[in-house]
PyMOL Python script that loads the backbone (N, CA, C, O; Angstrom):
from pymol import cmd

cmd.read_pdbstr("""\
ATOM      1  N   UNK A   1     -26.882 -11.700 -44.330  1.00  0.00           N
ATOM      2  CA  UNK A   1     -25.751 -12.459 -44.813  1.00  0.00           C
ATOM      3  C   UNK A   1     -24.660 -11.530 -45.336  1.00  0.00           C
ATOM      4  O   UNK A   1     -23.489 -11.678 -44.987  1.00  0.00           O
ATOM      5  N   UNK A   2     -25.044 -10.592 -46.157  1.00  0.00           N
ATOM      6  CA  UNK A   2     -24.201  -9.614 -46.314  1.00  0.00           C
ATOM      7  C   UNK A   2     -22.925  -8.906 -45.519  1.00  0.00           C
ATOM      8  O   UNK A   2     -21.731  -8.852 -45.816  1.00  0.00           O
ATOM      9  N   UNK A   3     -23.577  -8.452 -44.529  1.00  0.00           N
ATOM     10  CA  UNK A   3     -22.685  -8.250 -42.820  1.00  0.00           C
ATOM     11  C   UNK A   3     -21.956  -9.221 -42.553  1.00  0.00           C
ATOM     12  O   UNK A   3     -20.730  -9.147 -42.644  1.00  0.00           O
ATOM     13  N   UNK A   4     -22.618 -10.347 -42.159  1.00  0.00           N
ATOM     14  CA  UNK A   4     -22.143 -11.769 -41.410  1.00  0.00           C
ATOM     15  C   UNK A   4     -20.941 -11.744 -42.432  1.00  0.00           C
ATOM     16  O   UNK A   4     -20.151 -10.855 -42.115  1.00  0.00           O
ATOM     17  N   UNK A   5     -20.613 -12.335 -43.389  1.00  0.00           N
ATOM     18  CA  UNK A   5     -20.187 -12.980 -44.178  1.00  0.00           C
ATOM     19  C   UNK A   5     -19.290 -12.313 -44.907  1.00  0.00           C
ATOM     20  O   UNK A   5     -18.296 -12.928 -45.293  1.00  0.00           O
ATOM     21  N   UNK A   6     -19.462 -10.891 -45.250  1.00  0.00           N
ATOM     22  CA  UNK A   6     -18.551  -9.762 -46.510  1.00  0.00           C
ATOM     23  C   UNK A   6     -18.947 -10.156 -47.500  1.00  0.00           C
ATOM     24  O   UNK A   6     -18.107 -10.443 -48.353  1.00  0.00           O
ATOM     25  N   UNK A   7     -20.495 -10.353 -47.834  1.00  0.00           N
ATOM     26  CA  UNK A   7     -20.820 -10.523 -49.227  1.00  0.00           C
ATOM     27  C   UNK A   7     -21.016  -8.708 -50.215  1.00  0.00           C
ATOM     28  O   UNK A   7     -20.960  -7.606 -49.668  1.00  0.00           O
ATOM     29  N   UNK A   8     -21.161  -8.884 -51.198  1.00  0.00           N
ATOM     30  CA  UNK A   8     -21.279  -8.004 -51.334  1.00  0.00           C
ATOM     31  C   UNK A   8     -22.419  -7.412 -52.562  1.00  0.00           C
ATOM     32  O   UNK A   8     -22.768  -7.995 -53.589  1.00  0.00           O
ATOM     33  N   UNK A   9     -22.873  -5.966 -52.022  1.00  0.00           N
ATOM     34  CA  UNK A   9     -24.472  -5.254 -52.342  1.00  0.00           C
ATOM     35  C   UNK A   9     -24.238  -3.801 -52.879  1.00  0.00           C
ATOM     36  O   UNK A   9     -23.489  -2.956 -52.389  1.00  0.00           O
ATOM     37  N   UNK A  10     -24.982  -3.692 -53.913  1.00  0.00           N
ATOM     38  CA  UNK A  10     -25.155  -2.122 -54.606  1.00  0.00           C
ATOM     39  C   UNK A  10     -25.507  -0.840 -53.446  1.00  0.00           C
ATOM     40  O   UNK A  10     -25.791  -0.921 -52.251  1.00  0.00           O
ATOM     41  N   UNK A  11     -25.394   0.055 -54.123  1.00  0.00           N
ATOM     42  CA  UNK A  11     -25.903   1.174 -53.181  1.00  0.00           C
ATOM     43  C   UNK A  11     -27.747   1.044 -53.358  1.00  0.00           C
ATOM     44  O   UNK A  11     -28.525   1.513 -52.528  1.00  0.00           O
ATOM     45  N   UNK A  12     -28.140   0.361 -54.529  1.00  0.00           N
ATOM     46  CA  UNK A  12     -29.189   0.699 -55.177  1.00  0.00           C
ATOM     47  C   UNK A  12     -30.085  -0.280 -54.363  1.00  0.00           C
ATOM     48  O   UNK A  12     -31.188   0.073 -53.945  1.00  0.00           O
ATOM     49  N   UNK A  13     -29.504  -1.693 -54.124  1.00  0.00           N
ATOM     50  CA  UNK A  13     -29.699  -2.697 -53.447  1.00  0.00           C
ATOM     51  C   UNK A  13     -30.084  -2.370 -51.671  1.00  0.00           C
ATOM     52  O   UNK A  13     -31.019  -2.696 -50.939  1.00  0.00           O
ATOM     53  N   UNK A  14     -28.969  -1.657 -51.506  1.00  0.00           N
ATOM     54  CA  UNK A  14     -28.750  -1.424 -50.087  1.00  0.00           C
ATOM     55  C   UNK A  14     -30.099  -0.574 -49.584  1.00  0.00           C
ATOM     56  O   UNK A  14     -30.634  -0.731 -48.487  1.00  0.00           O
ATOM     57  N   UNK A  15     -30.626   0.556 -50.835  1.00  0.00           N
ATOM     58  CA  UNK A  15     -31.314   1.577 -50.593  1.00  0.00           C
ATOM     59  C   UNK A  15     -33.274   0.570 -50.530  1.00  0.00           C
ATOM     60  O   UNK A  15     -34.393   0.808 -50.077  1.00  0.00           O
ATOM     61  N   UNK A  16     -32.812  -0.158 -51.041  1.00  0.00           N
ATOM     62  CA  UNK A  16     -34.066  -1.212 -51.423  1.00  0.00           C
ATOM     63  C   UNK A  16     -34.363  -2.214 -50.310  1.00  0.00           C
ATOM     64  O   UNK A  16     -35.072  -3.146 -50.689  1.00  0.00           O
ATOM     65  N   UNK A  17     -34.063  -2.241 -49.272  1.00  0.00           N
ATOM     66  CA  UNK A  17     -33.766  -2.862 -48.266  1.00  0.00           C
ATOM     67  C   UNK A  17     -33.567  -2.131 -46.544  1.00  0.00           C
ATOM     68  O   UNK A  17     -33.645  -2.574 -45.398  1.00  0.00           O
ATOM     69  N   UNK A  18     -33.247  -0.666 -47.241  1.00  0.00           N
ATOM     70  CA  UNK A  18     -33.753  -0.051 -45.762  1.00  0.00           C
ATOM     71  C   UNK A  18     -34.911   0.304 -45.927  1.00  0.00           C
ATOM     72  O   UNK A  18     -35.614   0.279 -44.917  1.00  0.00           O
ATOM     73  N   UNK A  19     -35.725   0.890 -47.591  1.00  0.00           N
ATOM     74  CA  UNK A  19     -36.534   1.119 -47.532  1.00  0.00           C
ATOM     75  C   UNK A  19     -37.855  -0.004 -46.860  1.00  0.00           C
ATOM     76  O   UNK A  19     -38.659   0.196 -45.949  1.00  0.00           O
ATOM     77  N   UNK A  20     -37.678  -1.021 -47.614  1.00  0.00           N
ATOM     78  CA  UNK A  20     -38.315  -2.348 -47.025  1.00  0.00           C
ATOM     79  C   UNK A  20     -38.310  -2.661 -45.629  1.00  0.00           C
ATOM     80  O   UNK A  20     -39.231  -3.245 -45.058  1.00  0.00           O
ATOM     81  N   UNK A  21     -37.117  -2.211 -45.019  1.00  0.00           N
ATOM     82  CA  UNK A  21     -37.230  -2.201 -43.981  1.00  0.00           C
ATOM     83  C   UNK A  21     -38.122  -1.172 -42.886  1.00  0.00           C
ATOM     84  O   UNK A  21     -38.635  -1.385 -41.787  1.00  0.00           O
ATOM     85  N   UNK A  22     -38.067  -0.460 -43.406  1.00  0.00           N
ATOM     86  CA  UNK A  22     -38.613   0.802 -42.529  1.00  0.00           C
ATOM     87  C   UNK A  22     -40.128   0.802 -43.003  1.00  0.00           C
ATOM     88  O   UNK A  22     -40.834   1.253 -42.102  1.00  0.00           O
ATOM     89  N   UNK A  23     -41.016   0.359 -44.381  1.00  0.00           N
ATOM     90  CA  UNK A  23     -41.854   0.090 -44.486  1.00  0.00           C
ATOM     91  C   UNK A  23     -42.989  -0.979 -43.389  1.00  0.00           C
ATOM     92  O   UNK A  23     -44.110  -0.996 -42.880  1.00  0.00           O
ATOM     93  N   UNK A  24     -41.585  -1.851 -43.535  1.00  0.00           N
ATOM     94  CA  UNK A  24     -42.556  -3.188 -42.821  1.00  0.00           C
ATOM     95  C   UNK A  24     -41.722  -4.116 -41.443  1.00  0.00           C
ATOM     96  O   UNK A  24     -41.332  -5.281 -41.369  1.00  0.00           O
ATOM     97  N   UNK A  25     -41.698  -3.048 -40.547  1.00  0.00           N
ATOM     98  CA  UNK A  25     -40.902  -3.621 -39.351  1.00  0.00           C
ATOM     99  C   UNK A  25     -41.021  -5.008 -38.693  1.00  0.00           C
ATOM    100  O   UNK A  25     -42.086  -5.583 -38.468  1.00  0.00           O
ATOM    101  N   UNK A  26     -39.908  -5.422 -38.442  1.00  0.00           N
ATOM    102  CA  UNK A  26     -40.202  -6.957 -38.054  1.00  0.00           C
ATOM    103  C   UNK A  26     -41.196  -6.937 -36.995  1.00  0.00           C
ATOM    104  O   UNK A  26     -41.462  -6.196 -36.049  1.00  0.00           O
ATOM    105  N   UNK A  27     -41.773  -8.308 -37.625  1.00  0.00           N
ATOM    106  CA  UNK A  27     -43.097  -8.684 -36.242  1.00  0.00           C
ATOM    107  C   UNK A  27     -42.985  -9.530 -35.303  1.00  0.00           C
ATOM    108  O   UNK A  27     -41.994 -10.252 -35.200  1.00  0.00           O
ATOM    109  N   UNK A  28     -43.995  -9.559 -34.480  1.00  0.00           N
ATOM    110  CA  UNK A  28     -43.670 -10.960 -33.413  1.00  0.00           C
ATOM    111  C   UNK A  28     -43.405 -12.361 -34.191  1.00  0.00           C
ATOM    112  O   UNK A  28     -43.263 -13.274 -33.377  1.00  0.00           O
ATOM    113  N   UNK A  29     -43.327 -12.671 -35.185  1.00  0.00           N
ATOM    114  CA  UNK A  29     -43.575 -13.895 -35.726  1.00  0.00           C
ATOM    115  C   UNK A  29     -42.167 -14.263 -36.292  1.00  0.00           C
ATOM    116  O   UNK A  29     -41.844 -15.431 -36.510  1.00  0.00           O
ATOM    117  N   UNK A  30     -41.094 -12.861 -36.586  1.00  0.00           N
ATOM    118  CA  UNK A  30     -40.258 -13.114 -37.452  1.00  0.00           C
ATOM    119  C   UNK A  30     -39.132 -13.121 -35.961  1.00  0.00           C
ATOM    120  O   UNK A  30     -38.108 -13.802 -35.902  1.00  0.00           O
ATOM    121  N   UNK A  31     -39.754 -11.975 -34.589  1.00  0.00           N
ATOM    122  CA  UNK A  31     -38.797 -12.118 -33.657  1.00  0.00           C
ATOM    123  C   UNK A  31     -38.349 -13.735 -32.623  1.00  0.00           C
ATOM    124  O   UNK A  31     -37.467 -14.213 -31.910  1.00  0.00           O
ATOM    125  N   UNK A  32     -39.956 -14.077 -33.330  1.00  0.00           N
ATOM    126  CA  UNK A  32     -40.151 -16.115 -32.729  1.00  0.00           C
ATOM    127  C   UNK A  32     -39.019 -16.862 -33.645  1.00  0.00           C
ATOM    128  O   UNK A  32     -37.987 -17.258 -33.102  1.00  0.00           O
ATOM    129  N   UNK A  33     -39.230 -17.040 -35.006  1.00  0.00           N
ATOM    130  CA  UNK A  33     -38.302 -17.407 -36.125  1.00  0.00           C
ATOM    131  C   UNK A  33     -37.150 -17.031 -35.271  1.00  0.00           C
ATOM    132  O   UNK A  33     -36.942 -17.857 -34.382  1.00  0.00           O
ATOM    133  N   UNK A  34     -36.263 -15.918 -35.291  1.00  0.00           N
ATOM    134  CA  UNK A  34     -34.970 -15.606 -35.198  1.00  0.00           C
ATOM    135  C   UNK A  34     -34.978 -16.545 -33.819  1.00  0.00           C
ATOM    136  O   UNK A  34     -34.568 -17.680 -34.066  1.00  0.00           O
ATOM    137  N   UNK A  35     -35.354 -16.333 -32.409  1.00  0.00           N
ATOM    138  CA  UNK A  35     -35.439 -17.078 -31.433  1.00  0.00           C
ATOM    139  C   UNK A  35     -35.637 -18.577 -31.788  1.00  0.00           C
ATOM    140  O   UNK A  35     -35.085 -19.149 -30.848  1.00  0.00           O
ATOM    141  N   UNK A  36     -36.075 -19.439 -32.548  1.00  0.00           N
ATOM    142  CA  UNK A  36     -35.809 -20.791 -32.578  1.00  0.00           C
ATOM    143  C   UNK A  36     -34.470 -21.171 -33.610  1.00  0.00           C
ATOM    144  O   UNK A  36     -33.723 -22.147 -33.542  1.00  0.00           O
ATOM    145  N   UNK A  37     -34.461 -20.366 -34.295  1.00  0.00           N
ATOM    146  CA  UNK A  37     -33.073 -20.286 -35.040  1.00  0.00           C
ATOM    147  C   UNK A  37     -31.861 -20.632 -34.566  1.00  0.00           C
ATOM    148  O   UNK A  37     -31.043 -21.535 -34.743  1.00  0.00           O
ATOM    149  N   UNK A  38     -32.021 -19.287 -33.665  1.00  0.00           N
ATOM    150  CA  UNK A  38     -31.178 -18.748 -32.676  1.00  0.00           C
ATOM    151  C   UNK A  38     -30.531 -20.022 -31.891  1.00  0.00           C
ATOM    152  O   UNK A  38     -29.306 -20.140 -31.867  1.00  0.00           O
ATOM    153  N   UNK A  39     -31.363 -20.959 -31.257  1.00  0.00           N
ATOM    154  CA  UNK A  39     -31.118 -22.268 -31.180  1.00  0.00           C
ATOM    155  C   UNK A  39     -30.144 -23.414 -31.644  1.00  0.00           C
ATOM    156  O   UNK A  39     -29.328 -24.061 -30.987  1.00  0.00           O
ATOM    157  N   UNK A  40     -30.409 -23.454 -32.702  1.00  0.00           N
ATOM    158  CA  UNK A  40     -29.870 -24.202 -33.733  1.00  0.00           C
ATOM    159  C   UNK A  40     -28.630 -23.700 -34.058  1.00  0.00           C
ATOM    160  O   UNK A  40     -27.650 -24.435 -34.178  1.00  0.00           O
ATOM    161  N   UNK A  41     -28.585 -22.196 -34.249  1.00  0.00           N
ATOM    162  CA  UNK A  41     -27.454 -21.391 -34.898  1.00  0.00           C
ATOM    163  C   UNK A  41     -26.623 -20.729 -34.167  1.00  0.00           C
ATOM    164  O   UNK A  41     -25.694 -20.116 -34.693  1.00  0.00           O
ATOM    165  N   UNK A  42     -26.817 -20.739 -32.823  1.00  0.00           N
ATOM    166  CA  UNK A  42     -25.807 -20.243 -31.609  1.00  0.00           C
ATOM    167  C   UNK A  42     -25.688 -19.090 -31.786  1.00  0.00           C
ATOM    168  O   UNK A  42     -24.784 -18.548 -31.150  1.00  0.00           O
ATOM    169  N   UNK A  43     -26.520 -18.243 -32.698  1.00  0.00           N
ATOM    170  CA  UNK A  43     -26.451 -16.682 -32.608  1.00  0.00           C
ATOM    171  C   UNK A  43     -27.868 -16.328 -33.420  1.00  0.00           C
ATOM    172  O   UNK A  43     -28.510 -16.886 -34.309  1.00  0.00           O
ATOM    173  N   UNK A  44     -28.025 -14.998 -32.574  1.00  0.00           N
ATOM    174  CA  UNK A  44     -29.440 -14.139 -33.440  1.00  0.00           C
ATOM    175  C   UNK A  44     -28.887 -13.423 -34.531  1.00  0.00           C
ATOM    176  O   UNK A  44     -27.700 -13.099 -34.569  1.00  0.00           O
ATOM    177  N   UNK A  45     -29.895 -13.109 -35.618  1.00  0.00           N
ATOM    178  CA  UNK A  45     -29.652 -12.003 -36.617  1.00  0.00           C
ATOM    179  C   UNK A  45     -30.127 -10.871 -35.505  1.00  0.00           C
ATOM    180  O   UNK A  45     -31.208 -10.759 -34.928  1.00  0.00           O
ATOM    181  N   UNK A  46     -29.048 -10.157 -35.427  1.00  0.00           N
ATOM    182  CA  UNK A  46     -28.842  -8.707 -34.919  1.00  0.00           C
ATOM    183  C   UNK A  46     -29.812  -7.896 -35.317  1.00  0.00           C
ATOM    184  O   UNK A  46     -30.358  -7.180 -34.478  1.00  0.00           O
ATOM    185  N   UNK A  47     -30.222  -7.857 -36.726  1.00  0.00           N
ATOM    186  CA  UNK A  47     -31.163  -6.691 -37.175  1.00  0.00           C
ATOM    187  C   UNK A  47     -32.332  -7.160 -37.367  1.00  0.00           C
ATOM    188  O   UNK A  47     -33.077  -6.550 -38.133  1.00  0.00           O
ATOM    189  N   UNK A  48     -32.782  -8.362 -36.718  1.00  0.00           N
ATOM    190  CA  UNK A  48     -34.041  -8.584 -36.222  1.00  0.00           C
ATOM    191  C   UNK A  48     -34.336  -8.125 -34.833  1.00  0.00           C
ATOM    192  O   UNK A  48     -35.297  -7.435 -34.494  1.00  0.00           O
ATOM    193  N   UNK A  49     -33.052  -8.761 -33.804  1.00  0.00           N
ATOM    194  CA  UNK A  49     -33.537  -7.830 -32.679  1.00  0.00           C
ATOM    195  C   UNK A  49     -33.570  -6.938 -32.290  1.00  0.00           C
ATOM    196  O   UNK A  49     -34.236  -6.687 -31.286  1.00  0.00           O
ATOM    197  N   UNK A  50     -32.619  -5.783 -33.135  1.00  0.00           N
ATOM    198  CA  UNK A  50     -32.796  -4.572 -33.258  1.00  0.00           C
ATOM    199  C   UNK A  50     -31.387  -3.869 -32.716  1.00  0.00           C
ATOM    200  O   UNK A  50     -31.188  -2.667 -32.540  1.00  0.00           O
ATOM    201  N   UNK A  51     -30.415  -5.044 -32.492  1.00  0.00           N
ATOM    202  CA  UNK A  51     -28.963  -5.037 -32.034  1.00  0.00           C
ATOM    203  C   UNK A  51     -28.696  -3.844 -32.980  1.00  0.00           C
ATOM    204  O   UNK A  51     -29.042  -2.722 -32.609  1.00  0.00           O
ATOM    205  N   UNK A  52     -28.278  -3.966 -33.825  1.00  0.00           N
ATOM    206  CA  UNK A  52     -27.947  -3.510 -35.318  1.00  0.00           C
ATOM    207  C   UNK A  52     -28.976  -2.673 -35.847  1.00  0.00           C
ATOM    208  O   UNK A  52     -30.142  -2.700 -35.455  1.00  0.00           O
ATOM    209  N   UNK A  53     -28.526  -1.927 -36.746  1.00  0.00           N
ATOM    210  CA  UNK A  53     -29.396  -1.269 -37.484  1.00  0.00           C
ATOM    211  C   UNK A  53     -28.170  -0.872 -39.451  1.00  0.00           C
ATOM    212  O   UNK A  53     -26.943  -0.825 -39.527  1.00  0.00           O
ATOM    213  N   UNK A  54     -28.912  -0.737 -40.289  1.00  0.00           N
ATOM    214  CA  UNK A  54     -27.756  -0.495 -41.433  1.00  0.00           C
ATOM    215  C   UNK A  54     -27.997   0.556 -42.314  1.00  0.00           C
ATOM    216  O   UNK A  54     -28.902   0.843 -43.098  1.00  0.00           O
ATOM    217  N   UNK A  55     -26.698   1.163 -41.891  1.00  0.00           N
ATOM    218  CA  UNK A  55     -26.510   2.274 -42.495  1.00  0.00           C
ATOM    219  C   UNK A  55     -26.124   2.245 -44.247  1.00  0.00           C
ATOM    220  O   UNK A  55     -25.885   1.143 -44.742  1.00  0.00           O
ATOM    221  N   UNK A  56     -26.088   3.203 -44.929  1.00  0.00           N
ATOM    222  CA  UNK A  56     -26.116   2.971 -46.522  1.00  0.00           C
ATOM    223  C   UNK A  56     -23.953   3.202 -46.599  1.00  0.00           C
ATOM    224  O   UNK A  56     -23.360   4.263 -46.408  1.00  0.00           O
ATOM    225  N   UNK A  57     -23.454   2.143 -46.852  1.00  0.00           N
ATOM    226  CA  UNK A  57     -22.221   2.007 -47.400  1.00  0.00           C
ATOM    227  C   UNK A  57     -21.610   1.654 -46.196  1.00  0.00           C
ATOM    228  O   UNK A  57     -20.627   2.247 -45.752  1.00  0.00           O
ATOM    229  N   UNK A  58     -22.391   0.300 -45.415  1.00  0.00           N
ATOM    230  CA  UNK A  58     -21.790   0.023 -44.289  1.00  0.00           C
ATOM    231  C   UNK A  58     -21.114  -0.405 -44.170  1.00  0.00           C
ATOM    232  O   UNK A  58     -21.805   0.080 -45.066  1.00  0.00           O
ATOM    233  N   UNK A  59     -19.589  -1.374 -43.865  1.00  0.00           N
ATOM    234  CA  UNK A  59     -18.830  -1.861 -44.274  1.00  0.00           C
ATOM    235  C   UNK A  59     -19.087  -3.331 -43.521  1.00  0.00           C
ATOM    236  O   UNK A  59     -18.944  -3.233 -42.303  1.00  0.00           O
ATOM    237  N   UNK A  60     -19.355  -4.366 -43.878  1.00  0.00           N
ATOM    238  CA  UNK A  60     -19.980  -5.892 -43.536  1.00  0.00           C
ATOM    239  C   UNK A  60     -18.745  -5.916 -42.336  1.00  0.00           C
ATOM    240  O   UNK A  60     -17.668  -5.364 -42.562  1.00  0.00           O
ATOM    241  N   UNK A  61     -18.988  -6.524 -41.209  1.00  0.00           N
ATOM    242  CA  UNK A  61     -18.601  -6.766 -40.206  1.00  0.00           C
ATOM    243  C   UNK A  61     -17.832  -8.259 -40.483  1.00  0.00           C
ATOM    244  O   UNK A  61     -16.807  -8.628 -39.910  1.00  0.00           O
ATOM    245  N   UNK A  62     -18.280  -8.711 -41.090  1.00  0.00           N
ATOM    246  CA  UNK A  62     -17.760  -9.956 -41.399  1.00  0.00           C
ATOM    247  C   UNK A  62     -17.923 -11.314 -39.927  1.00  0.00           C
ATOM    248  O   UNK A  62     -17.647 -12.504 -40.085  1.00  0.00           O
ATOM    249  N   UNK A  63     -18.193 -10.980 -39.218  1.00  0.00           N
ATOM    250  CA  UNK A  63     -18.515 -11.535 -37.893  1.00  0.00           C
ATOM    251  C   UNK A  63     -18.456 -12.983 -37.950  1.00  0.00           C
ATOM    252  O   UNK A  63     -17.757 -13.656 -37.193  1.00  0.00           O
ATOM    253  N   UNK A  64     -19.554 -13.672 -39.291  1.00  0.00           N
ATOM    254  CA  UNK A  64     -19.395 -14.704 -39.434  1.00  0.00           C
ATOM    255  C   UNK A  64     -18.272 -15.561 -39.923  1.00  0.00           C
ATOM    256  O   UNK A  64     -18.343 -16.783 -40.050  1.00  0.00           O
ATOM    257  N   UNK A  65     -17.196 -14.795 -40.196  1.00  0.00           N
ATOM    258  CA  UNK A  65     -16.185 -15.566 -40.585  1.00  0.00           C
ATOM    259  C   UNK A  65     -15.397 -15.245 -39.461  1.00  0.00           C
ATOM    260  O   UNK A  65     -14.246 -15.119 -39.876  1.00  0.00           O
ATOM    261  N   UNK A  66     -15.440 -15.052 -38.263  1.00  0.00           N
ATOM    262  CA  UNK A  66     -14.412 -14.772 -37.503  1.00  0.00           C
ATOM    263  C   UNK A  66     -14.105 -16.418 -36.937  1.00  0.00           C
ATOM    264  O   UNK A  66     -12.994 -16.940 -36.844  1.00  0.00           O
ATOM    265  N   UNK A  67     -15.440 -17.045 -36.598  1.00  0.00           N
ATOM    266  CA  UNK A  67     -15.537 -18.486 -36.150  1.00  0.00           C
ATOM    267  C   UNK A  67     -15.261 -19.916 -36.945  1.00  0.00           C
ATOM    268  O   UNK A  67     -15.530 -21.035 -36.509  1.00  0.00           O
ATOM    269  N   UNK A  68     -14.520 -19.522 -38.505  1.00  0.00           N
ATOM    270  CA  UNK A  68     -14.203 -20.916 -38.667  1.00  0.00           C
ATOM    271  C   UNK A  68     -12.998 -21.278 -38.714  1.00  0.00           C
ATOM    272  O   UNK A  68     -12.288 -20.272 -38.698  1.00  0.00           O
ATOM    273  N   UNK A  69     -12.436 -22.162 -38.763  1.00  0.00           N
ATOM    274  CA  UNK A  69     -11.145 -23.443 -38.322  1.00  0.00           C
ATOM    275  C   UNK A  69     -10.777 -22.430 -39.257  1.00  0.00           C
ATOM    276  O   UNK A  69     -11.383 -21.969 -40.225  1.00  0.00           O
ATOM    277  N   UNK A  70      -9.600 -22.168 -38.743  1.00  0.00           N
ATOM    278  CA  UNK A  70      -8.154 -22.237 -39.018  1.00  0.00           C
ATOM    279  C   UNK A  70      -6.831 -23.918 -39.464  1.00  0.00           C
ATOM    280  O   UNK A  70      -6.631 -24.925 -38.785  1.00  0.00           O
ATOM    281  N   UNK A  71      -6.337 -23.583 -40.585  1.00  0.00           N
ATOM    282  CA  UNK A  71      -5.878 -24.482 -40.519  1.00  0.00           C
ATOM    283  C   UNK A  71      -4.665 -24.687 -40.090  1.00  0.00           C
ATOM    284  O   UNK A  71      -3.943 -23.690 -40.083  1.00  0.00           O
ATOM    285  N   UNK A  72      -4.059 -26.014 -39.604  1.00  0.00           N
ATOM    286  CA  UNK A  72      -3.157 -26.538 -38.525  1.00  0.00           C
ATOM    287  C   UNK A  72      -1.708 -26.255 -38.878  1.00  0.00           C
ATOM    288  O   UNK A  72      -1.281 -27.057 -39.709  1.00  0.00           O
ATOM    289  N   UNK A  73      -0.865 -25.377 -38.498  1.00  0.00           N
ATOM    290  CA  UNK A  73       0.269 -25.450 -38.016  1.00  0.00           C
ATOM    291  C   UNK A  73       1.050 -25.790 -37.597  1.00  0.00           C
ATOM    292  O   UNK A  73       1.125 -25.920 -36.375  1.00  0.00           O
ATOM    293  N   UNK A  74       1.888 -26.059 -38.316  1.00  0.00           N
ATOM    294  CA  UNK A  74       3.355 -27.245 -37.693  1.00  0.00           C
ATOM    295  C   UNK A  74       4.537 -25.692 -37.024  1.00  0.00           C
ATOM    296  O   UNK A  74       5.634 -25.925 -36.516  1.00  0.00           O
TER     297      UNK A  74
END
""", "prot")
cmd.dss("prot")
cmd.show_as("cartoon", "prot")
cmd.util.cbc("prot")
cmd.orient("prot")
């Protein structure tokens, strides 16, 4: 959500989260999850399928806000 969105995370946070990551790599169970999601949500989390990867002071892509309404113009 962080990425998607431009939320925003510590360095300390960030460091707590690759570590976690690199500890305990996603499994078949979480790559099924993202795939029925995926469904519903018209897009995968990237750093489940391995699209992505995150670097420490990455700058959020913001991706998920590229897709909502704009408002109407006269």
């Amino acid at each position: 959500m962080y990425d998607r969105y431009g939320l925003s995370m510590s360095k300390a946070q960030q460091r707590v989260l690759m570590a976690w990551d690199h500890q305990f790599p996603v499994t078949t169970w979480e790559r099924e999850l993202d795939n029925r999601i995926a469904k519903l949500m018209w897009h995968h989390n990237r750093y489940v399928t391995g699209e992505k990867t995150w670097k420490l002071d990455q700058k959020p892509s913001r991706e998920g806000l590229s897709n909502t309404l704009q408002p109407k113009t006269n």
